[in-house]
C-alpha positions in Angstrom: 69.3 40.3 -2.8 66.6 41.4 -5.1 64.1 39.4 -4.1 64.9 40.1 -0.3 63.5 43.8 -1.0 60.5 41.8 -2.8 59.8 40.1 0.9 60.4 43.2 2.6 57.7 45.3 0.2 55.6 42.7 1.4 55.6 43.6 5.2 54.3 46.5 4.5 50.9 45.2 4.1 50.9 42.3 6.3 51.7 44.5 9.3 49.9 47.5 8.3 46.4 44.4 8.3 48.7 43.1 11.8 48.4 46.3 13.9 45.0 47.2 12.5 43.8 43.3 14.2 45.6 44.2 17.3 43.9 47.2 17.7 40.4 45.9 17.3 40.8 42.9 19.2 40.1 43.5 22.8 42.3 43.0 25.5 45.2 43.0 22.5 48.5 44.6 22.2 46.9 47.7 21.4 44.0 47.9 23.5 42.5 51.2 24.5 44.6 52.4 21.4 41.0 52.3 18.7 38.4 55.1 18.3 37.5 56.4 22.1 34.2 55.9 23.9 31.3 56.8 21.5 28.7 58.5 24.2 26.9 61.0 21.2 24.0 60.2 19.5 25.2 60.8 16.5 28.3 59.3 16.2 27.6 55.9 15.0 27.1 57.8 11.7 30.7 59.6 11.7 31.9 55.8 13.0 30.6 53.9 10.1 31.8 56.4 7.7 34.7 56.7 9.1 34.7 52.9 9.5 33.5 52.5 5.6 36.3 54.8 4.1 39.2 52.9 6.6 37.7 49.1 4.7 38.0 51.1 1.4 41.8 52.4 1.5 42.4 49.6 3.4 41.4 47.1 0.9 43.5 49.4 -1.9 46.7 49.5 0.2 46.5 45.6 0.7 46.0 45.4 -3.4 49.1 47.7 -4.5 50.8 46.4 -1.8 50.1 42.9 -3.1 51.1 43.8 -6.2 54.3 45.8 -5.6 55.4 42.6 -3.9 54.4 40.3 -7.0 56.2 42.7 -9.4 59.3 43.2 -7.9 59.6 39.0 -7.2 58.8 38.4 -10.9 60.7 41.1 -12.9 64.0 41.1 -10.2 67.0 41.9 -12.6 68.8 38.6 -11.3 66.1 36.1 -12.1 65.8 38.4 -15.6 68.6 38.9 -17.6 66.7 40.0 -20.5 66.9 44.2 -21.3 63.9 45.8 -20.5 60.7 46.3 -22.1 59.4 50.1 -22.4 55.9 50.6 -23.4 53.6 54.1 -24.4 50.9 52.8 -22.0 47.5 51.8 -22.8 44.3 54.9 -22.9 42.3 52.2 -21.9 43.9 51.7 -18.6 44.4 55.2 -18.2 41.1 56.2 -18.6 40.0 53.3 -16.0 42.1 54.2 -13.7 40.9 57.9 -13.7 37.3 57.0 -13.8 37.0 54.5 -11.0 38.9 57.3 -8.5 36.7 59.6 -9.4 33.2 57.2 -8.7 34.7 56.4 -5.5 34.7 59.4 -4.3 31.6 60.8 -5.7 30.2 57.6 -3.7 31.8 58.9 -0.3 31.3 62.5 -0.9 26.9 61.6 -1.9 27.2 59.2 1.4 28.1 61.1 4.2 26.1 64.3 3.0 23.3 63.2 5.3 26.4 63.3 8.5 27.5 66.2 6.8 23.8 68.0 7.0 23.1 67.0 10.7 26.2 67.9 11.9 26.7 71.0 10.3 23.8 72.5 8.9 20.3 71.1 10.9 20.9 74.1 13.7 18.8 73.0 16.4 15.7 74.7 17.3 13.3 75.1 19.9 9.7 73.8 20.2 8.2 77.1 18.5 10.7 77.2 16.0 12.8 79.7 17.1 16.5 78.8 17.3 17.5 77.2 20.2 20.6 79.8 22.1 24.0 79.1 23.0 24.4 77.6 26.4 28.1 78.8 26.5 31.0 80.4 24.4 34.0 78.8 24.8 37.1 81.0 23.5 40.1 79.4 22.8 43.6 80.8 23.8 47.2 79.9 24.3 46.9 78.0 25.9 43.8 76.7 27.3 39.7 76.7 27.0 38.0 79.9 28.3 34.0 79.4 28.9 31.7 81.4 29.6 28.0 80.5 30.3 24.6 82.2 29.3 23.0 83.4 32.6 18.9 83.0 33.5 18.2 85.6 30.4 20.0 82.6 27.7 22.5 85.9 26.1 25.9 85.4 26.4 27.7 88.5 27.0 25.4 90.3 29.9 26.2 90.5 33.3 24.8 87.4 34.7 26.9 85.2 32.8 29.1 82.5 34.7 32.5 82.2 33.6 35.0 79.1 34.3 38.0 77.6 32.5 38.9 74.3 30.8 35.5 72.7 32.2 32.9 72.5 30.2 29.7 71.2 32.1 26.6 69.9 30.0 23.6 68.3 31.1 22.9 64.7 29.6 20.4 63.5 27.1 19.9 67.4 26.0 20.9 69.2 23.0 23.8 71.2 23.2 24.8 74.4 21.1 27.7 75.9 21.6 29.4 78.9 20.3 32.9 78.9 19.8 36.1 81.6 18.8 39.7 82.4 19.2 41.6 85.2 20.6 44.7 85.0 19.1 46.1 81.8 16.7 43.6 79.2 15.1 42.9 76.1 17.6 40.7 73.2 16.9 38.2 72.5 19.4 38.0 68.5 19.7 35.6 66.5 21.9 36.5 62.7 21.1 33.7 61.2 22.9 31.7 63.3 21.2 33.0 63.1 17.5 32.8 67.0 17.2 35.6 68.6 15.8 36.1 72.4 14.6 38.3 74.8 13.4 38.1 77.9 15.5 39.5 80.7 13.3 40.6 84.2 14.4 38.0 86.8 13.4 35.3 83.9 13.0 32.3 83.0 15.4 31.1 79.8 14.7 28.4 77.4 16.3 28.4 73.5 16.8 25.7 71.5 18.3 25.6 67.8 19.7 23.6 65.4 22.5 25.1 63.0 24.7 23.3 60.1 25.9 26.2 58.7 28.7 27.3 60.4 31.8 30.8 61.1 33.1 33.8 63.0 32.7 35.7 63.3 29.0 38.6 65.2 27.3 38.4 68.4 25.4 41.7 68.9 23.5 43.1 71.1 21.0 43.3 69.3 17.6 45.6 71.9 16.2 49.1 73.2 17.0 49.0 76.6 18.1 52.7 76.9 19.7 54.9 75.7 22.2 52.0 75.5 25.1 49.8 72.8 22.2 50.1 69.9 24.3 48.8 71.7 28.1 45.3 73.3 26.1 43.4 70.4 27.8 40.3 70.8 29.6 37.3 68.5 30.6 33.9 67.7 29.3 32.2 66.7 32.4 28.6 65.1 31.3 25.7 64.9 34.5 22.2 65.2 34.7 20.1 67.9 34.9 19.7 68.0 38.5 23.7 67.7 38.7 24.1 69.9 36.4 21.9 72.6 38.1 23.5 72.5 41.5 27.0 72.9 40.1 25.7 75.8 38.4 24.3 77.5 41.3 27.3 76.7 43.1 29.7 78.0 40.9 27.1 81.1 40.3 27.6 81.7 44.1 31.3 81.0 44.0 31.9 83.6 41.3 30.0 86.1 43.1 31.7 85.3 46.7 34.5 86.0 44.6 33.6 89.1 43.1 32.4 90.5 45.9 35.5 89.8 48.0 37.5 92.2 45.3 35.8 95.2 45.2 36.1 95.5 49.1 39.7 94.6 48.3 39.4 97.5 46.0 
C-alpha cells in the first residue's frame, strides 16, 4: 500500500507537464484555454517573462516532484524494516539551498526591470517633450467601468468631455494613456489583450499607458473581487482606426448632447 501513494505522488507531475501540453497544443483539449490574443506591442516582453519564469518553476516542480516519488518508493516502511535514521543536517546543503533561491530571483527580478521600466515608468511624451495627456479617465465602481473622455481642449474634467460606460474606444497603432481611479472599493483594471493590469486604489489617481497594433473588439474585466456584483464589472475594449475612431466620437459627442438637451426641456 505504500508504494501505491509512491505512484500516486507521481501523477502529480506527470499531469501537471499533461495539461500544460494540452494547453499549448492547438486544436487540443484545452484549446483557447492558454494566454489570450497578444495585440500590444509590448507584450511579447511580459510573454517571455512570463513564459521564462513558467519553464523555471516548472522545471523545479517536475524535480521535487521526481524526487518525492523516488523517496517515498525507496524508503516505504514495508520494503524497510530497519528503524529510522535521524540526521542534524548538513550547513553545506543548507547554505546551497538558500543561496541558489536567492540568485534565481535576483536573475528574474535584474531581467524583467527593462518590462518593468517601459511599462511603468517611460510616461509617454509628446514630440516637444511635453507629456503626452490622458485620452480618458476610466473610474471604476461596483459594479462596472465609468469613462469619461478628454474633449477638443485634451483636460479631462471640463465641460466638453464625452462620457460613456463599459466601452472603452481607442484608436489603433497610437499610444494610449489612460488615467484611472475608484469611487468606492479597490478594483483591478485588466485588459488581457493588452497585458496591462493595475490596481486601482481608493484615494489614488494613477496612469497606465500602452499601443495596440491589431484592430477589433476585446475584454476589460475587473481582476479583483470587489463584492457580490465581481463577476458583471465587464466592459469592452473596442480597437479601430483613427478614422473609425473619429466618427464614433462625433457620434457619440452628438448623442450625448441630443441627450442633454432633451432634459433640460424635460426640466
Amino acid at each position: 500500500m505504500g508504494r501505491f501513494w509512491s505512484l500516486l505522488f507521481l501523477l502529480v507531475p506527470v499531469l501537471g507537464v499533461a495539461v500544460f501540453v494540452f494547453a499549448v497544443v492547438p486544436g487540443g483539449v484545452f484549446d483557447n484555454h492558454w494566454l489570450p490574443e497578444d495585440i500590444s506591442q509590448h507584450g511579447k516582453v511580459i510573454d517571455d517573462l512570463f513564459m521564462f519564469i513558467l519553464y523555471l518553476t516548472g522545471a523545479i516542480f517536475i524535480g521535487t516532484g521526481a524526487a518525492l516519488f523516488w523517496f517515498c518508493w525507496k524508503y516505504d516502511a514495508e520494503k524497510n524494516p530497519e528503524p529510522v535514521k535521524y540526521s542534524h543536517g548538513s550547513h553545506t546543503l543548507e547554505i546551497i539551498w538558500s543561496i541558489l533561491p536567492a540568485a534565481t530571483l535576483l536573475f528574474i527580478s535584474i531581467s524583467q526591470m527593462d518590462a518593468w521600466a517601459e511599462n511603468k515608468m517611460a510616461y509617454p511624451t509628446k514630440a516637444n517633450g511635453e507629456k503626452k495627456p490622458a485620452l480618458a479617465l476610466v473610474t471604476g465602481r461596483q459594479f462596472g467601468w465609468r469613462i469619461q473622455y478628454a474633449g477638443p481642449d485634451e483636460v479631462i474634467g471640463t465641460e466638453d468631455d464625452l462620457h460613456v460606460v463599459n466601452e472603452l474606444h481607442i484608436p489603433v497603432n497610437e499610444e494610449i494613456v489612460l488615467r484611472i481611479q475608484t469611487e468606492d472599493v479597490l478594483h483591478s483594471f485588466f485588459l488581457p489583450n493588452v497585458r496591462i493590469k493595475q490596481d486601482v486604489v481608493p484615494g489614488m489617481q494613477q496612469h497606465l499607458w500602452f499601443q495596440t497594433k491589431k484592430t477589433g473588439t476585446y475584454d476589460i474585466v475587473c481582476a479583483e473581487l470587489c463584492g457580490w456584483g465581481h463577476y458583471k464589472m465587464r466592459g469592452r475594449l473596442i480597437v479601430e482606426s483613427e478614422d473609425d475612431f473619429k466618427a464614433w466620437y462625433a457620434s457619440a459627442v452628438q448623442e450625448q448632447n441630443r441627450t442633454s438637451l432633451n432634459a433640460d426641456s424635460d426640466d
